[in-house]
C-alpha positions in Angstrom: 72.5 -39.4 -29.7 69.5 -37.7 -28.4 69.2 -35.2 -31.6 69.7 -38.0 -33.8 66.7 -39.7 -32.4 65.0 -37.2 -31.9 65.6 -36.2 -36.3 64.5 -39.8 -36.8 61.1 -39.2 -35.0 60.3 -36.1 -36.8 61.4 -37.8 -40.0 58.9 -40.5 -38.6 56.1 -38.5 -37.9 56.5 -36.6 -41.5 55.6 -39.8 -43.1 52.7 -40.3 -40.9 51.2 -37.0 -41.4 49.3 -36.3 -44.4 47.5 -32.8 -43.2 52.1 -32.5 -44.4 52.4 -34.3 -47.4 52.7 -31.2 -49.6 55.4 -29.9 -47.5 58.9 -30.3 -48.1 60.9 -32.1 -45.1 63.1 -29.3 -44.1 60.0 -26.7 -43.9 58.0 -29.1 -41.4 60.0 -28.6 -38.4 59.7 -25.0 -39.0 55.9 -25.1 -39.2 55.1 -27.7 -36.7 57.6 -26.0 -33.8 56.3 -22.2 -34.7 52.7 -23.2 -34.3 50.3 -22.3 -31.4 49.2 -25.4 -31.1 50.5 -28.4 -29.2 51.3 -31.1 -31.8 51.9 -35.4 -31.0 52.1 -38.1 -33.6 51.3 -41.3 -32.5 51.9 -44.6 -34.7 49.0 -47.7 -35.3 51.2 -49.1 -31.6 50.2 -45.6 -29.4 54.1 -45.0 -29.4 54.6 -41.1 -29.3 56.7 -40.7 -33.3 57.0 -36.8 -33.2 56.2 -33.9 -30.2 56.8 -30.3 -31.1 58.4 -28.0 -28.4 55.0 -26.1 -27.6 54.1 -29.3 -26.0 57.3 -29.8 -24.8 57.4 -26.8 -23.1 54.0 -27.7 -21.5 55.4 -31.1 -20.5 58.4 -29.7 -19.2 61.0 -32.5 -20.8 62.8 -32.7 -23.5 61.4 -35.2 -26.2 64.1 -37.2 -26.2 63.1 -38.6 -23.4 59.5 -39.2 -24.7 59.8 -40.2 -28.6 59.1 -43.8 -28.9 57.1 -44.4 -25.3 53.8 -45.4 -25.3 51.7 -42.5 -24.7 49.2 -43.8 -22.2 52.5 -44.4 -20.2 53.4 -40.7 -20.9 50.0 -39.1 -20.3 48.8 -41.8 -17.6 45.8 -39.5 -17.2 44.5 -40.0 -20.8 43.4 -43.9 -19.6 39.8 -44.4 -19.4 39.2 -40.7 -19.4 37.7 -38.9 -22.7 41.0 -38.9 -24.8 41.2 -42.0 -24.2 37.0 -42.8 -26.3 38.2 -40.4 -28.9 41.2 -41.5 -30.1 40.4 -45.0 -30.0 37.1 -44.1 -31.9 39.5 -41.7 -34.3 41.4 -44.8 -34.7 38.7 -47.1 -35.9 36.3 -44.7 -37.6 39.2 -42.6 -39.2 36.7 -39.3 -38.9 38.3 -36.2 -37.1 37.5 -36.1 -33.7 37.5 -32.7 -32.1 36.6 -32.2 -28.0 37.4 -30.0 -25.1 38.8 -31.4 -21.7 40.0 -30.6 -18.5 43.6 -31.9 -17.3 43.9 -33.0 -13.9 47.9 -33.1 -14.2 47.8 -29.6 -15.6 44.8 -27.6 -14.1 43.9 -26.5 -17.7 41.2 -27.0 -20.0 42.6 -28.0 -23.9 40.6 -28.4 -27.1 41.6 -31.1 -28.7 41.9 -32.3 -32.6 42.4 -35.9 -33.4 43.6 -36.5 -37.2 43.1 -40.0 -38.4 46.8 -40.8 -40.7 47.4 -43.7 -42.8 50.0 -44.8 -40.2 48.3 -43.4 -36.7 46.8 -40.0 -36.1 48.2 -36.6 -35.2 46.9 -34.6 -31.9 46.9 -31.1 -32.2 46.3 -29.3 -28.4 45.2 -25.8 -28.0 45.3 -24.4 -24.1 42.0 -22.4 -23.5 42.2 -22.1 -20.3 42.1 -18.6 -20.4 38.7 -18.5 -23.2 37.0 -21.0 -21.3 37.1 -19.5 -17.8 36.1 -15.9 -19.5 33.6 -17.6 -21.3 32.5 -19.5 -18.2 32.2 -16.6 -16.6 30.4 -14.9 -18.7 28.0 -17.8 -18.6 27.4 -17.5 -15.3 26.9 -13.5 -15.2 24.5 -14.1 -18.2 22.2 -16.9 -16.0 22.4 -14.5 -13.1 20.9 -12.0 -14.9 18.5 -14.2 -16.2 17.2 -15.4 -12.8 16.7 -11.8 -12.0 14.4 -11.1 -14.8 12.3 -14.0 -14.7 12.2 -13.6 -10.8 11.6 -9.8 -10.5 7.8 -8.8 -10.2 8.7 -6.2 -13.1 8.9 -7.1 -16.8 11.8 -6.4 -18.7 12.1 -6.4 -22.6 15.1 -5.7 -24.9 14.4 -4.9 -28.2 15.8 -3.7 -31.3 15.8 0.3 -32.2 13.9 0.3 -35.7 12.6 -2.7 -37.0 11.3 -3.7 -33.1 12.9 -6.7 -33.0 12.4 -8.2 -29.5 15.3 -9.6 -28.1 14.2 -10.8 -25.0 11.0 -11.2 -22.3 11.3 -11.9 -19.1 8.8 -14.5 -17.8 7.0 -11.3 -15.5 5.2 -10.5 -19.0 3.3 -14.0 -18.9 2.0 -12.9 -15.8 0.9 -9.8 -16.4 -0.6 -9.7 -19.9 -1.5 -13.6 -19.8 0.0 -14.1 -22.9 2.8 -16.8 -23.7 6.4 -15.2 -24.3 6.7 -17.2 -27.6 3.6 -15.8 -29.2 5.8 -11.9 -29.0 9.0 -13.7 -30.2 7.0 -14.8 -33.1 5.2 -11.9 -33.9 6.4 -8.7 -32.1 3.5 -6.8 -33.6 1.1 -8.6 -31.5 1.9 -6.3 -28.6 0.3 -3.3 -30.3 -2.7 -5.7 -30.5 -3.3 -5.7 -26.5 -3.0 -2.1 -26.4 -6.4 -0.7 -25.7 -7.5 1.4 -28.7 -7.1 5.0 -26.5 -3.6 4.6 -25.9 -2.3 2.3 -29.1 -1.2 5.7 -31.3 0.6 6.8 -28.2 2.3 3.3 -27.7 3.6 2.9 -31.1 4.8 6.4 -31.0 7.0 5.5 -28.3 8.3 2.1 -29.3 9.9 4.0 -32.3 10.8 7.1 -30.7 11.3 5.6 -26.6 12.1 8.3 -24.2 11.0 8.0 -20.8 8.3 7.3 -18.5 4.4 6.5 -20.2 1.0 4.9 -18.6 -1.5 2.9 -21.2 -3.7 0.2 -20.7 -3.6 -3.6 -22.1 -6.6 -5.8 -22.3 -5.2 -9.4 -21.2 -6.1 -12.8 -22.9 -9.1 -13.3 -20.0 -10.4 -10.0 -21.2 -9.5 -7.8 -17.8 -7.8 -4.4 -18.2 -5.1 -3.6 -16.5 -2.9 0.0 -16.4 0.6 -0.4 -16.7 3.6 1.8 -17.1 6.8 1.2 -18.7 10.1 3.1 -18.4 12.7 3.1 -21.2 16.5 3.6 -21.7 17.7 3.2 -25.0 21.4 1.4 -25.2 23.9 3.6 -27.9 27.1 2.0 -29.7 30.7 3.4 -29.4 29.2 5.7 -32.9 26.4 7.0 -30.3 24.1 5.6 -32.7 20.7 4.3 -30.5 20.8 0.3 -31.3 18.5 -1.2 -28.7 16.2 -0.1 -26.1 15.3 -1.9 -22.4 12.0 -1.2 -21.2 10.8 -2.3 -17.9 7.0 -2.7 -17.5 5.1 -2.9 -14.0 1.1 -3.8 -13.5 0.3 0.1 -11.9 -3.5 -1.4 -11.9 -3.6 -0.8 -8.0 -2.0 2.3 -7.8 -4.6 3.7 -10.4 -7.5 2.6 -8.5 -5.9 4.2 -5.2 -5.8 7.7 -6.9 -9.0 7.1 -8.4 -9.9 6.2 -4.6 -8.5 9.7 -3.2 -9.9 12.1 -5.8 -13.6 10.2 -4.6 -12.5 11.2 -1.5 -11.1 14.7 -2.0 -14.7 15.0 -3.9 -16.3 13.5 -1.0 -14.8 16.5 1.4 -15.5 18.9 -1.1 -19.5 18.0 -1.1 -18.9 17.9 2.6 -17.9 21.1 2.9 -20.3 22.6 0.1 -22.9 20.8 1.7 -22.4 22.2 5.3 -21.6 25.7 4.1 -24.7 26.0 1.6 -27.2 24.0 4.5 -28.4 27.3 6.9 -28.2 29.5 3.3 -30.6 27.5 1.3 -32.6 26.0 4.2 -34.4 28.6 5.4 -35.6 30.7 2.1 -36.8 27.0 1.3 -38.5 26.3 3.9 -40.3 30.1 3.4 -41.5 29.6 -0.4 -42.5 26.4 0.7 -44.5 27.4 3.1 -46.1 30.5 1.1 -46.7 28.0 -1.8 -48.8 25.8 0.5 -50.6 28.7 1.5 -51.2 29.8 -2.1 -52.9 26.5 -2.9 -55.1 26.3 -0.1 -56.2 30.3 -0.8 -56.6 29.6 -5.0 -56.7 26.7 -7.8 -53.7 26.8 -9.5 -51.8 23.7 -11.1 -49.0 25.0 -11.3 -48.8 25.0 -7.4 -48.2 20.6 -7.3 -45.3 21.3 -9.9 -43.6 24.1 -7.4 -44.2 22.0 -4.9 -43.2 18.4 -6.3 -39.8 20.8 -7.3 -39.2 22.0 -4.1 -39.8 18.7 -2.5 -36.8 17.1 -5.4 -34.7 20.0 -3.9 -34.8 19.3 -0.3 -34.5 15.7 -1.0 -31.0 16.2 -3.1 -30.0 18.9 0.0 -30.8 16.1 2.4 -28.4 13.7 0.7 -25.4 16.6 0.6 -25.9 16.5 4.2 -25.9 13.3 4.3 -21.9 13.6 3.0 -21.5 16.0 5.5 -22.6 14.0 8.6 -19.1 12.4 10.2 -20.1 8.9 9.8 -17.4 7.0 12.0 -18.4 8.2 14.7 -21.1 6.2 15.0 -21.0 2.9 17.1 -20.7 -0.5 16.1 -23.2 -3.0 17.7 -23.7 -7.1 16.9 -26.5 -6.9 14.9 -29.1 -10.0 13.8 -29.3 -9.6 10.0 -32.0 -11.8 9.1 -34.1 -9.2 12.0 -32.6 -6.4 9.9 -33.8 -7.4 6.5 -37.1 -8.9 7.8 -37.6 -4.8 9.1 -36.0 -3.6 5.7 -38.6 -5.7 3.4 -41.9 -5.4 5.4 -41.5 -1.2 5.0 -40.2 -1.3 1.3 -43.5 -4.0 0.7 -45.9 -1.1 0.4 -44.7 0.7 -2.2 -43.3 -2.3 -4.3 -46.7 -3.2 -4.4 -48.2 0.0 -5.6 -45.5 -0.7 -9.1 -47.1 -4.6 -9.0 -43.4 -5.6 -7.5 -42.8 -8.8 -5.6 -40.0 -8.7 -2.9 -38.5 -12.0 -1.7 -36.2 -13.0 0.8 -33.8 -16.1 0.4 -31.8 -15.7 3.6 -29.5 -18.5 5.0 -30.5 -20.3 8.0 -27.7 -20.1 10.5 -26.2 -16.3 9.7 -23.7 -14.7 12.0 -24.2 -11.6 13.7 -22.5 -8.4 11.8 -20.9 -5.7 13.5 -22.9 -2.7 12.0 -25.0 0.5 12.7 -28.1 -0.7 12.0 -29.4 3.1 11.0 -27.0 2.9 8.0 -27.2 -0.5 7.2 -30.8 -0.4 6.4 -30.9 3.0 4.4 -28.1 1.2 1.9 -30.7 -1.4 1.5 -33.5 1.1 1.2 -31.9 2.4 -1.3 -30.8 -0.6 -3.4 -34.2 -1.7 -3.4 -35.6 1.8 -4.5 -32.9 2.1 -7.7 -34.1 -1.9 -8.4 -37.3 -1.2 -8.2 -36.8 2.1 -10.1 -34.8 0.1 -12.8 -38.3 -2.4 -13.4 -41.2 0.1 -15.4 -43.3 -2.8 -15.9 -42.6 -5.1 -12.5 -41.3 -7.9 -11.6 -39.6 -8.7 -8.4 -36.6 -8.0 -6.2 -34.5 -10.7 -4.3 -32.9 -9.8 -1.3 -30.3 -12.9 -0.3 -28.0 -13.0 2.5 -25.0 -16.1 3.0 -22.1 -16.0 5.0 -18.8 -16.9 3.5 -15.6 -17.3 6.0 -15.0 -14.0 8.3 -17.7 -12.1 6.2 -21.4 -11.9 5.2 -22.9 -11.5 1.7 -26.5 -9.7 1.1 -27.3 -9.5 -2.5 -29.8 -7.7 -3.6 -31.3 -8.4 -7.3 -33.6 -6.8 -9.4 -35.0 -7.4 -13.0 -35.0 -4.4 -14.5 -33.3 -2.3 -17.8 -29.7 -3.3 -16.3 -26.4 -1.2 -16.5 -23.8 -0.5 -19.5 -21.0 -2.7 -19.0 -18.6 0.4 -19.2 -20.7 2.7 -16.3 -20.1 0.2 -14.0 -16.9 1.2 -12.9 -18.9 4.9 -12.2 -21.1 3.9 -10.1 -20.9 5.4 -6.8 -19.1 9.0 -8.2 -20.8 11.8 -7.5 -23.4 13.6 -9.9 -23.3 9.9 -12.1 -26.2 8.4 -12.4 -28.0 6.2 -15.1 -31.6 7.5 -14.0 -33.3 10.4 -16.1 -33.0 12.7 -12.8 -30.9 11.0 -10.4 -27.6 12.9 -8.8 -25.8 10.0 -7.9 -25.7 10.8 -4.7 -27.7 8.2 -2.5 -25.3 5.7 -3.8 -22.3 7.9 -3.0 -23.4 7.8 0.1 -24.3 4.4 0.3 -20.5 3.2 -0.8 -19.2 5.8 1.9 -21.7 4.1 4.5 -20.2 0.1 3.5 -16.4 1.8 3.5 -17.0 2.8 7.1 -18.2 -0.8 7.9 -14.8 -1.9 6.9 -17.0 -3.4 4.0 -17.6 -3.6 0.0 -20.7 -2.3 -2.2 -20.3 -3.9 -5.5 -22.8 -4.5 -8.7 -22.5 -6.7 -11.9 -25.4 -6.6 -14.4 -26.7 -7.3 -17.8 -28.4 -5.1 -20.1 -32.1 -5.9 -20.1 -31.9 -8.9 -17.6 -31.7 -6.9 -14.3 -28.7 -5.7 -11.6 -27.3 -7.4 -8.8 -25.7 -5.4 -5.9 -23.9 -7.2 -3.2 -23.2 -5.9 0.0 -19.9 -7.2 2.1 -19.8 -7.2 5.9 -17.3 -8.3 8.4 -19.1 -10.6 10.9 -18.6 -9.6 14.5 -15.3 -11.3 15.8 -17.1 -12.2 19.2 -20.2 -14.4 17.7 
């Protein structure tokens, strides 16, 4: 009795199926029940008209027992859950419906396909269980390893070997070349762009033949350079043919200007050393042709006398500021000292000779300034200093300000002149030994000057424009006790 109901359903569900209607009745059995898929026909009442045994199988009964019920009996599960919207919505729109779910009565997840008929609709299951959870998976490895890129200080960027096609940037780029990742998925060639011109042969060199380690420099969208070195492994395919490369980029900015740091300072020693070692050698022949030139000038008229003098005068001065290099600075002990005293001192003995060059110096010093832990000695020959190279820096006049403000733990004295000003690009020189942007200058006073600040736990900067003048600010910690 069963098989003959069961013949009439499939008979049934034949009729109902017009994805069938080209097949021949004996021949849908075979296709319907050698199928992957799960397959249901359902009349216009919801009553279940045909099952084949893949879904049998799944259900666990035979269909005898099902053919004929009402499926939301027979799948209780489907009520009010999202088989439930799309075959009613299949039913009344007569468009295929197609969805993936999640059984609660079978632990699996099933893709479903919903066939509109002219008498019901047909239901075609497929498990993928198995896809979805490897997908899922996948998924989740994929967002894992995109939360480490965009959360790792480094930048990492995949692109393709040949025709540079970037596949990915992580969000670390935005950082450090203040550019928007979009603009590089857009146009990949912009990169070369913010290369600085030095290093932009070697760059492209190695984006189409990456191998290794390499340093170059990028100007950013606010205009600052910055160093940065990328390291890059290309990725082969199972024909060992190179397909993509990752590169991974870090801002080396800091570690640059720390080497830069200890060769100043290795050439700091080296002065030290030359300095002490040349000091009792060239002192004391000095100090004889000085002396015999003197006598010369008093005994006949000669002008070439002033010149050998006036030399040997420009000599001791430069052997004075190598032993300057040489002195051991730190040992020298820290006091609270009254700045405003110290620049009041500073000004009245620079005033004399500023005013033999028609040079005004003024003071704008804040009222209520905290005492500065300092060496006073050293201190005021910094200033001395800055105020000779601004005064050196105006051939016509004009006049040098000498501000001081406090700001937080720390105390700013600026010290401005009017003069020729400084290349933006020797900037960054200032303060290495045997630079200098005067005609006969050694570079040396402000070597020494810089070394002076560094051992106040402090900062010696400038910023200047050509033909406006020089600024050169001092930064002192103020003493921790005031």
């Amino acid at each position: 009795m069963d098989k003959l109901l069961k013949l009439e359903c499939q008979k049934q569900g034949l009729l109902s199926a017009n994805r069938f209607t080209h097949v021949k009745g004996n021949q849908f059995e075979e296709i319907c029940g050698h199928v992957t898929e799960g397959v249901l026909f359902i009349d216009d009442e919801w009553r279940l008209t045909y099952i084949n045994e893949q879904y049998e199988s799944l259900l666990g009964v035979e269909s005898g027992a099902l053919i004929g019920g009402n499926i939301w009996s027979i799948f209780p599960d489907w009520s009010g859950s999202l088989y439930e919207r799309n075959l009613q919505e299949a039913a009344e729109t007569r468009q295929v419906k197609k969805f993936e779910v999640f059984s609660k009565m079978y632990s699996r997840y099933f893709e479903i396909c919903v066939y509109p008929q002219p008498t019901g609709l047909s239901i075609f299951t497929k498990d993928i269980h198995d896809q979805y959870m490897m997908y899922a998976r996948l998924r989740e490895t994929e967002q894992q390893m995109t939360e480490m890129g965009e959360n790792i200080r480094e930048m990492i960027c995949i692109y393709t070997v040949g025709d540079i096609d970037i596949l990915y940037i992580s969000e670390a780029f935005e950082d450090i070349w203040g550019i928007k990742r979009e603009t590089i998925y857009k146009n990949p060639l912009s990169l070369i762009e913010t290369v600085c011109l030095e290093d932009r042969d070697m760059f492209i060199r190695q984006l189409h033949h990456p191998e290794g380690t390499f340093d170059y420099q990028i100007i950013r969208a606010d205009g600052c350079i910055r160093w940065i070195r990328s390291r890059q492994n290309v990725v082969y395919n199972n024909q060992d043919e190179p397909v993509r490369v990752i590169s991974v980029s870090e801002d080396i900015t800091e570690i640059k200007e720390k080497e830069e740091l200890i060769r100043n300072a290795d050439t700091l020693r080296a002065i030290g050393q030359l300095a002490a070692g040349i000091a009792h050698e060239i002192r004391n022949p000095m100090t004889a042709i000085k002396g015999f030139v003197q006598l010369w000038q008093q005994e006949t008229f000669n002008p070439y006398s002033e010149i050998i003098l006036s030399e040997l005068a420009r000599v001791e001065f430069i052997m004075n500021e190598f032993l300057m290099l040489a002195k051991p600075q730190k040992t020298k002990k820290m006091n609270a000292v009254n700045l405003r005293a110290l620049i009041d001192e500073v000004v009245t003995f620079m005033r004399a000779e500023a005013s033999l060059k028609d040079i005004e110096i003024k003071m704008d010093i804040e009222d209520s300034l905290p005492l500065i832990e300092a060496e006073p000695k050293q201190i005021k020959q910094v200033m001395i200093n800055l105020i000779k190279n601004g005064m050196e820096a105006m051939c016509d006049g004009g006049c040098v300000t000498v501000s001081a403000t406090s700001a937080q733990e720390s105390v700013l004295i600026d010290i401005i002149d009017q003069g020729v000003g400084i290349p933006k690009e020797a900037i960054p020189r200032l303060g290495e030994a045997f630079y200098s942007n005067k005609e006969k200058g050694t570079g040396l006073g402000l070597m020494v000057s810089m070394k002076m600040i560094a051992h106040h736990n402090g900062n010696l900067s400038f910023t200047s424009e050509e033909g406006k003048g020089t600024k050169a600010t001092i930064t002192l910690p103020v003493n921790k006790e005031t």
